[in-house]
TORMARNU-266684 format. One line per 3 residues: number of its first residue (from 1); for each residue x, y, z of C-alpha. Coordinates in steps of 0.05 Angstrom, whole numbers, plus 5000, padded with zeros to 4 digits. Example, Ala and Ser with C-alpha at 12.3 -4.5 7.8 and 13.67 -1.06 7.14 Angstrom:
<drenmars>
1) 5246/4910/5156 | 5273/4979/5143
</drenmars>
This chain:
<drenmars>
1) 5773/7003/1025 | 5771/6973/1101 | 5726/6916/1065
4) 5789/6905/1031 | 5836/6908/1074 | 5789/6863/1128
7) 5787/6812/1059 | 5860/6815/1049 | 5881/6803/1123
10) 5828/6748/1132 | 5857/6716/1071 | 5931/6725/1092
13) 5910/6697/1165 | 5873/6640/1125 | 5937/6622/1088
16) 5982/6627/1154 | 5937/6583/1184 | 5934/6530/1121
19) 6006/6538/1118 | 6017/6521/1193 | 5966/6468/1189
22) 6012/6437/1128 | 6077/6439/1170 | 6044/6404/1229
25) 6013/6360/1188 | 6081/6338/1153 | 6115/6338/1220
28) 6066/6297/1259 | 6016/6255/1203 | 6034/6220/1143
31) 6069/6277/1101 | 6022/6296/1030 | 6089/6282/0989
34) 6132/6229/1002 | 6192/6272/0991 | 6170/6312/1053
37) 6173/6245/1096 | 6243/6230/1067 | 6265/6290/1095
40) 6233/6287/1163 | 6256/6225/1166 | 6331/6253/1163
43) 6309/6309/1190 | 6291/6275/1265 | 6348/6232/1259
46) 6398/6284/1256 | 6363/6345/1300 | 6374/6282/1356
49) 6448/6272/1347 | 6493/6333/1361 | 6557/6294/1343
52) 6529/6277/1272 | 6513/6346/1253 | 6576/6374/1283
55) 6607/6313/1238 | 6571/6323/1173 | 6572/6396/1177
58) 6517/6417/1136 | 6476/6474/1173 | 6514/6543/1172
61) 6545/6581/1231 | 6475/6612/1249 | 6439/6550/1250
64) 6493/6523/1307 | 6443/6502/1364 | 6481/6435/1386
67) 6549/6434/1382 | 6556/6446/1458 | 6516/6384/1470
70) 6538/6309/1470 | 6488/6252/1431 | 6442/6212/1493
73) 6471/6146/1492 | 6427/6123/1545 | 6383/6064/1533
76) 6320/6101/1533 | 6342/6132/1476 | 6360/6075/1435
79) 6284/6050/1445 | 6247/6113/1426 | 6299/6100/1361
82) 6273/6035/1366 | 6196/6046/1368 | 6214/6113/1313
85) 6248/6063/1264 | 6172/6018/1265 | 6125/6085/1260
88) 6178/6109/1197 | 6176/6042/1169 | 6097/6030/1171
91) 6087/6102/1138 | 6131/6092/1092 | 6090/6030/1073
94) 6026/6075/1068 | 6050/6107/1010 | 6038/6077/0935
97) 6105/6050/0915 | 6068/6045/0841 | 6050/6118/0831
100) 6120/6143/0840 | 6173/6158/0795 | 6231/6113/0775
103) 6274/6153/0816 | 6236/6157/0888 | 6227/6078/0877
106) 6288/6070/0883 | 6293/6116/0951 | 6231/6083/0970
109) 6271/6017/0967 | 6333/6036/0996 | 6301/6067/1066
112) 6254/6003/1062 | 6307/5954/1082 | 6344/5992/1112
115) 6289/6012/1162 | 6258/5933/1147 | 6332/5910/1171
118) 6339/5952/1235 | 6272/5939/1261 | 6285/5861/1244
121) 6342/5865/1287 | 6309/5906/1353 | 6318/5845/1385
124) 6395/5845/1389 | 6399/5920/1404 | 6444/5896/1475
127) 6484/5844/1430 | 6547/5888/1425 | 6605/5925/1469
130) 6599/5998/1480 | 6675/6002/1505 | 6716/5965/1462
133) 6787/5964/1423 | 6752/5983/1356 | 6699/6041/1359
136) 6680/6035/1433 | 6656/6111/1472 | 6721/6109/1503
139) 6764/6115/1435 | 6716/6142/1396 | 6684/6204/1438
142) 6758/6235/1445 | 6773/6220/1367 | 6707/6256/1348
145) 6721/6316/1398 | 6804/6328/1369 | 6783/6313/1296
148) 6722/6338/1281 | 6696/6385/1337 | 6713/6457/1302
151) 6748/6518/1336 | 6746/6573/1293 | 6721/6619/1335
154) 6715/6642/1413 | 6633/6611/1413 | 6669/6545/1383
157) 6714/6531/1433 | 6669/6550/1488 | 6622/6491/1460
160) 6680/6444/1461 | 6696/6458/1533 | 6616/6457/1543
163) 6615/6378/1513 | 6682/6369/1560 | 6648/6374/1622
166) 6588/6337/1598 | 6636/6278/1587 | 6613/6249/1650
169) 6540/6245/1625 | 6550/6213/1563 | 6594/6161/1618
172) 6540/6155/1658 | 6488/6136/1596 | 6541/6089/1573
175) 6537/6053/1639 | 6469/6039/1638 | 6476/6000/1578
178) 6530/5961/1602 | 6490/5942/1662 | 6437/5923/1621
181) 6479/5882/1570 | 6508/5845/1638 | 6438/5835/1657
184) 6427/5803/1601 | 6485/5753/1600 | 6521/5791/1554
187) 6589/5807/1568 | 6647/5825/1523 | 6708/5778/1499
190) 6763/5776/1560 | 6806/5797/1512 | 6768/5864/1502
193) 6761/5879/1574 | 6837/5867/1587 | 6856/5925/1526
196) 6810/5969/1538 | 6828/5976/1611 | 6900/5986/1584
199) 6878/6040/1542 | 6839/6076/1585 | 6887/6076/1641
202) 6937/6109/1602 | 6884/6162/1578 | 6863/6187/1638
205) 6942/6165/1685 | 6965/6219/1636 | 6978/6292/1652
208) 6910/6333/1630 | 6968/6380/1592 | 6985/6319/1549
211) 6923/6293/1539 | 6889/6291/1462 | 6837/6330/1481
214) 6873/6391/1512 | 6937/6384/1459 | 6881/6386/1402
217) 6850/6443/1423 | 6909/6476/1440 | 6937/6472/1369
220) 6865/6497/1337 | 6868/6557/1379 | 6936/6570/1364
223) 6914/6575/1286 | 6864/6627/1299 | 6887/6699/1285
226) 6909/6747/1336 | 6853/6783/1311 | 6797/6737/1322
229) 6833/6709/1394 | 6877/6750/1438 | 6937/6710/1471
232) 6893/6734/1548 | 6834/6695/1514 | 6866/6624/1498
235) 6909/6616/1556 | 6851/6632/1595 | 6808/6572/1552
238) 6862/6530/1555 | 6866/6533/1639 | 6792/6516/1635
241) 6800/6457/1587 | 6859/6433/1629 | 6806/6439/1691
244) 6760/6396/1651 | 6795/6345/1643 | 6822/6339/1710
247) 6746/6344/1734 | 6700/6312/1691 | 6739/6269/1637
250) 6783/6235/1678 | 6744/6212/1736 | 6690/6189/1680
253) 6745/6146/1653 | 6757/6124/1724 | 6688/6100/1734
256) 6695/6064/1671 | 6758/6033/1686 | 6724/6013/1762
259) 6666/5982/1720 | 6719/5933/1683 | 6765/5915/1733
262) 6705/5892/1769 | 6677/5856/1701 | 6743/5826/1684
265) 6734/5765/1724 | 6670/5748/1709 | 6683/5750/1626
268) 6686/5673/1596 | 6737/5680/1550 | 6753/5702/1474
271) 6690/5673/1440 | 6654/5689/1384 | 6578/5709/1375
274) 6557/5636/1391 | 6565/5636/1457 | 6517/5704/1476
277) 6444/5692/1486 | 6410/5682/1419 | 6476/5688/1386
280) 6458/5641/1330 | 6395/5679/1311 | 6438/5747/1320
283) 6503/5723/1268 | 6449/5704/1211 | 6414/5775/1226
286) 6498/5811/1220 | 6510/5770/1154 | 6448/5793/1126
289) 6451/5870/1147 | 6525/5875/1127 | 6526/5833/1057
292) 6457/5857/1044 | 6443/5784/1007 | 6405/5721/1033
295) 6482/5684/1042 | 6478/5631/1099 | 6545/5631/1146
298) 6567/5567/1121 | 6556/5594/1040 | 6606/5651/1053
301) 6652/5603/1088 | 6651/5557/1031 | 6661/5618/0975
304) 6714/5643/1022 | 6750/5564/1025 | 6755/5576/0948
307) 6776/5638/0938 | 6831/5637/0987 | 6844/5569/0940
310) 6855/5611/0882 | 6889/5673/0901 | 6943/5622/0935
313) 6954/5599/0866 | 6973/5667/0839 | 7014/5691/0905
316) 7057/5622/0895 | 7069/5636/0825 | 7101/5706/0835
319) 7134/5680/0900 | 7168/5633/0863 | 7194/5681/0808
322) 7214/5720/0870 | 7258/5649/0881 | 7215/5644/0958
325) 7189/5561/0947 | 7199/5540/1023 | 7139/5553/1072
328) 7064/5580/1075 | 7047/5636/1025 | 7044/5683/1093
331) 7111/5656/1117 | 7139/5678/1046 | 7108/5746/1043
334) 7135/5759/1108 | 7205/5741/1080 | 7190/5801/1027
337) 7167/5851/1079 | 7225/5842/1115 | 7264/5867/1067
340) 7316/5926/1075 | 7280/5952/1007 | 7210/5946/1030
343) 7217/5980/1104 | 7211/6051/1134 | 7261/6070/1188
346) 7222/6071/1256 | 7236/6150/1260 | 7188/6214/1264
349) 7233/6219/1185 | 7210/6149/1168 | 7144/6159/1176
352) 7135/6233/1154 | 7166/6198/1081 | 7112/6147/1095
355) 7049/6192/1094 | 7094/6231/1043 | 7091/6175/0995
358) 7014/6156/0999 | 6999/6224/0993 | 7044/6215/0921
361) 7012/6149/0903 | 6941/6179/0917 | 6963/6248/0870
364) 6989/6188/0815 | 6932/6157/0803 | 6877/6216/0808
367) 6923/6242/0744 | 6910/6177/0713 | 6849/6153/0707
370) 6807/6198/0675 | 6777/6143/0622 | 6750/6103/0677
373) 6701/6163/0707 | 6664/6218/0674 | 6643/6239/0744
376) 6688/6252/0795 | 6681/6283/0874 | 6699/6355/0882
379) 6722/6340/0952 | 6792/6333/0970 | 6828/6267/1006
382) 6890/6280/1054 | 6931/6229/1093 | 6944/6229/1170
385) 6972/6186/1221 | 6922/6148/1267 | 6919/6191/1338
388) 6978/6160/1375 | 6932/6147/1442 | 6884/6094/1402
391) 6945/6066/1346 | 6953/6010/1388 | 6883/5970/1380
394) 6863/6007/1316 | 6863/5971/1245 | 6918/5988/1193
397) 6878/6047/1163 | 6811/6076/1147 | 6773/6133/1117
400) 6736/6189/1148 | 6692/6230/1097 | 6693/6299/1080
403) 6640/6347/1117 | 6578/6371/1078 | 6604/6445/1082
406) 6675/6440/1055 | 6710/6458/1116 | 6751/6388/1122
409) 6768/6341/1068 | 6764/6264/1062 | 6812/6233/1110
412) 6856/6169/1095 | 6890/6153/1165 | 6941/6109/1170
415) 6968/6069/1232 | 7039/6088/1243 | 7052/6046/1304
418) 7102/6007/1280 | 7135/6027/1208 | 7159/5958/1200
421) 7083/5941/1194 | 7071/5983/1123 | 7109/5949/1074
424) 7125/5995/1012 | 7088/5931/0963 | 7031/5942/0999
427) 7025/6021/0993 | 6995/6024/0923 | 6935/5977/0941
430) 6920/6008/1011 | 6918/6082/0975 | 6870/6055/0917
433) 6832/6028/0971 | 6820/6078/1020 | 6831/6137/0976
436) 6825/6140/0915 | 6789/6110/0868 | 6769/6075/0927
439) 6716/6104/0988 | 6737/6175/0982 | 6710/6169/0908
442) 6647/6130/0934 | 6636/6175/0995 | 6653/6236/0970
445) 6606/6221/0905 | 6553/6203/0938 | 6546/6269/0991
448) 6553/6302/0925 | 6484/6282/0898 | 6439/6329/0881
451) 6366/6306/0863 | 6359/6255/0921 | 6336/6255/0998
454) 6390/6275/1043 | 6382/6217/1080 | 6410/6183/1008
457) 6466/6220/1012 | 6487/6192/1077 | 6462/6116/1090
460) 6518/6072/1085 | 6511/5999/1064 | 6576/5957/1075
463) 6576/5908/1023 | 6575/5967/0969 | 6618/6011/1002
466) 6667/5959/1025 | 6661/5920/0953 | 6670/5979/0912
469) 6734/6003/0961 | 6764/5928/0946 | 6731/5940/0870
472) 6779/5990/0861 | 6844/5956/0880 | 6827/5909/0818
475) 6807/5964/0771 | 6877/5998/0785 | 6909/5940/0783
478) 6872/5927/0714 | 6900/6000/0688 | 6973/5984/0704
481) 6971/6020/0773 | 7006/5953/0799 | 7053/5929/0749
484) 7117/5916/0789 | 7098/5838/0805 | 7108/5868/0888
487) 7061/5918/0868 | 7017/5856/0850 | 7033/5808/0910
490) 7010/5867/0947 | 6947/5876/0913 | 6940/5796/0915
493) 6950/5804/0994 | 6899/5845/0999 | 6847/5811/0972
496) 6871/5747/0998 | 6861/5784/1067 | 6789/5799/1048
499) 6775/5728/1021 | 6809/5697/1090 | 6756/5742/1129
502) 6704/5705/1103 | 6733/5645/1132 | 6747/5669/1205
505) 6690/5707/1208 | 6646/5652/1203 | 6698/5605/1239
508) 6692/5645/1296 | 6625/5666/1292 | 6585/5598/1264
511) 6632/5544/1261 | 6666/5556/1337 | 6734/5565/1320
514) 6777/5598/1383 | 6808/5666/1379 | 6882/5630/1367
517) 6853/5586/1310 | 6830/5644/1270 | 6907/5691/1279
520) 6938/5624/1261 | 6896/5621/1191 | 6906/5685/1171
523) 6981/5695/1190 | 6988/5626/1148 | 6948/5651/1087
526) 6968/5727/1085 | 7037/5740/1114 | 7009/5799/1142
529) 7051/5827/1208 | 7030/5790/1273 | 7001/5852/1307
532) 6960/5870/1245 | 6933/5801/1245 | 6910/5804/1325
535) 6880/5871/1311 | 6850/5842/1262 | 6814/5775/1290
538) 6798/5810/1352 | 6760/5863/1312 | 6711/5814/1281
541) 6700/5787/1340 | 6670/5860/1365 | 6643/5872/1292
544) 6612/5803/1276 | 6590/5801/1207 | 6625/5865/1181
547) 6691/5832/1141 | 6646/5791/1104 | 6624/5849/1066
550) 6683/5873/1026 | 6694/5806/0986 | 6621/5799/0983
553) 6613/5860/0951 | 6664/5863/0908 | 6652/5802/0864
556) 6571/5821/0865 | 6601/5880/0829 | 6654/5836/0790
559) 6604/5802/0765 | 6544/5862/0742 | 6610/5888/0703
562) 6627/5823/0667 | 6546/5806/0661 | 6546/5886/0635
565) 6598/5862/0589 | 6580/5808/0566 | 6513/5825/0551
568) 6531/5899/0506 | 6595/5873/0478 | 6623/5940/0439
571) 6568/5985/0467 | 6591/5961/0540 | 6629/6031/0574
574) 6676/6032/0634 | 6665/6097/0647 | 6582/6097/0642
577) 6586/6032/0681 | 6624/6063/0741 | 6587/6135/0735
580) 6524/6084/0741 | 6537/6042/0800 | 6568/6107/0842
583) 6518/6158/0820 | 6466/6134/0865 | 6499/6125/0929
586) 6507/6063/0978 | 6451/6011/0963 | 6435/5938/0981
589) 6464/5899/0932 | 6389/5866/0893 | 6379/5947/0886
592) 6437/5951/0849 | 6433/5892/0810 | 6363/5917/0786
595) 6393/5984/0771 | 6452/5949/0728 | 6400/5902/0693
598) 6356/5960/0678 | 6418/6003/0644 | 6438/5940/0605
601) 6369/5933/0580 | 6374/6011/0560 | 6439/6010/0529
604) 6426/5950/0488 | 6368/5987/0458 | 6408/6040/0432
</drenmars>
């Protein structure tokens, strides 16, 4: 019997030991499987950014290690991503892409370029602007804290006041990056400097009792039952959040404001990429990551020369019927949104009716198109307003997804700065875009997947997201969603918007155009509102590259659907095609042509 039991425990301390030696095998070599080292890959990623597991939400309660801990954004850390991004890419080059499966090729594929892209472009990681109008620290650290940061309980809020008074950390990282981007010769757009400074003096000028990040948190503790929070217990938090703020946030924002008062002078003007170091060399590296094709700058300027050519043609012709022949197409559409019928009233009432109305539009069309899509997210979309402190430099809308573990659904926000700037013809095609069938159908879908490496469910690539979001204005429009000829002219708007970004983009960018040159375009060509049209220029010229994905990408798809078409006649279906290109997330768009010419090839054999 104690031969046994010596056998059994020598064999159980055997297996402990084999099974340890797996686990640091898969965590330090080249993993046996290659579906280990898809996970580890997501799996260091992620365990090294608190804010993007607090985001995503997809460990439970227990497993809550980081959310009273702010991501490093110091430069060190963006080189150890750096030299991680080469070791991930050359083991994932030691597997045998032939021996797998049809579906790990494809996963295979996708994390090849997209680790093949970021290492190709290590050598522009100082060619952008940490504080900017857009999706600069400043903005973007308070959004992430009042929208996504959860307080459900006492420990919860105690790790949001923990991140408040590391604030000044994740400052001081951020200035080290911005002393080594000056150092480098490259400095921000004046016209950056001067609105961020404006932004972040009213941020931290303002009363710590009306700031977002104590008025957030005061309203999430006031939802928590008496039960889980007496009243002794949140007053108490909320006196040390207001102490935060007045100790750590606001004299970070201070320093930051110092630092740009004292760069102001020294910035060159409102340029585009051209004029940073390399800044050639770094556009043609943009255009490539963000259209995921081989399209030179002056090819996209060329399609987008012809495009805005055509959908001209069809904005005259229902201008005209409208009886508007005098002017630009953009001084005519501005004639329409003007409008008594097509304007909000500039009141708290105007724009509750406003998010009231999406949130109509959005229920509309989920009713109605159930022969498009046999697959369909279980997450939820909502509409809300754009946080008041960042409306001013913020685009006209955008989407935030829903997190992994239900808690909070998709997220269409809307700028409400100015009602006079959301037109009610332009309503239907915004909600199809952002909502639904638009990114919450693509984003939602593809966190959804089951089957596939996590890091598939969450590796966005803008030309498919973007193209399918502008995809789906068509499709609606294509299903009667838009067939009010307004309804239309809106639609037409916004892909004339879209096709006019591929102009200024590279304008600015490649051809040199000024800042004033690009606004004057695309106020001619769109009729959009003036301040949507500066926001607008003056966020590609912090996101070079970026616009020139949504057109992109939508007619790649255009065109797999009418080559799909085309090519299986009566056998073609909508609603396979769609469940097709969305059922396996965000790809590069040659992946996804080789997935559509693969399904064609299999349906025609049927």
């Amino acid at each position: 019997m104690r031969t046994l039991i010596r056998w059994t425990a020598w064999l159980l301390l055997a297996s402990l030991l084999a099974l340890a030696a797996l686990v640091l095998h898969t965590v330090y070599a080249r993993p046996l499987k290659i579906d280990w080292f898809f996970e580890r890959v997501f799996i260091e990623y992620a365990v090294d950014d608190p804010e993007l597991l607090s985001s995503m939400r997809m460990l439970p309660p227990w497993a809550d290690w980081f959310s009273d801990d702010l991501t490093d954004r110091s430069p060190a850390r963006q080189q150890a991503l750096q030299a991680k991004l080469r070791d991930d890419l050359a083991t994932l080059r030691e597997y045998d892409r032939e021996a797998l499966d049809e579906g790990r090729k494809l996963s295979y594929d996708m994390l090849e370029y997209f680790l093949a892209s970021q290492a190709e472009g290590e050598r522009f990681a100082l060619h952008d602007y940490p504080l900017n109008q857009m999706f600069g620290v400043q903005s973007q650290l308070p959004t992430f804290l009042a929208t996504q940061h959860p307080v459900a309980s006492e420990g919860e809020a105690r790790d949001y006041l923990a991140r408040l008074r590391k604030i000044p950390v994740a400052a001081g990282q951020v200035m080290e990056g911005l002393e080594a981007r000056e150092d480098a010769g490259i400095l921000p757009p004046t016209f950056v400097v001067e609105k961020v400074l404006a932004e972040m003096r009213l941020f931290a000028d303002a009363p710590a009792a009306e700031n977002i990040l104590y008025t957030s948190f005061r309203e999430k503790l006031a939802k928590l039952p008496e039960a889980e929070m007496d009243a002794t217990t949140r007053e108490a938090l909320l006196a040390e959040a207001q102490t935060a703020i007045v100790e750590a946030v606001q004299p970070a924002y201070r320093r930051y404001i110092a630092h740009y008062e004292a760069l102001l002078p020294r910035t060159t003007g409102n340029h585009g990429v051209w004029a940073l170091p390399d800044g050639a060399a770094f556009y043609a590296w943009q255009v490539k990551q963000n259209t995921t094709t081989d399209m030179t700058p002056a090819e996209i300027h060329a399609m987008g020369v012809s495009e805005v050519a055509r959908i001209e043609a069809e904005m005259d012709a229902i201008l005209v019927a409208e009886g508007l022949v005098e002017g630009s197409i953009g001084e005519r559409v501005q004639q329409i949104a003007a409008r008594p019928d097509q304007i909000y009233p500039d009141t708290d009432e105007g724009r509750a009716a406003i998010l009231a109305d999406f949130d109509k539009i959005i229920r509309e069309i989920d009713a109605g198109i159930g022969d498009l899509f046999n697959v369909r997210p279980s997450a939820g979309v909502k509409v809300e307003r754009i946080p008041v402190f960042r409306e001013q430099t913020s685009a006209g809308a955008y989407y935030n997804a829903p997190a992994f573990d239900g808690s909070r659904p998709g997220v269409f926000y809307l700028n409400l700065r100015n009602t006079a700037e959301v037109a009610r013809f332009g309503m239907r095609t915004l909600a199809y875009h952002e909502a639904i069938p638009g990114h919450h159908f693509q984003i939602a879908l593809q966190q959804e997947m089951t089957g596939v490496p996590t890091f598939r469910k969450i590796l966005p690539f803008t030309a498919f997201s973007e193209g399918w979001a502008l995809y789906a204005e068509r499709l609606a429009w294509e299903q009667g969603f838009q067939s009010q000829p307004l309804d239309n002219l809106g639609r037409l708007q916004a892909e004339m918007f879209r096709a006019v970004r591929l102009v200024v983009d590279t304008g600015m960018h490649d051809q040199r155009w000024t800042r004033e040159e690009a606004i004057a375009y695309m106020r001619d060509k769109t009729g959009m509102p003036e301040t949507d049209v500066v926001a607008e220029i003056e966020r590609y010229l912090v996101m070079p590259g970026q616009a020139l994905a949504y057109k992109v990408g939508m007619n790649r798809i255009l065109a797999m659907r009418e080559k799909a078409r085309s090519a299986l006649g009566p056998k073609f279906d909508a609603r396979a095609f769609h469940d097709l290109v969305l059922g396996g997330g965000s790809m590069p768009m040659a992946l996804l042509e080789r997935r559509v010419d693969a399904w064609i090839g299999e349906q025609a054999a049927k």
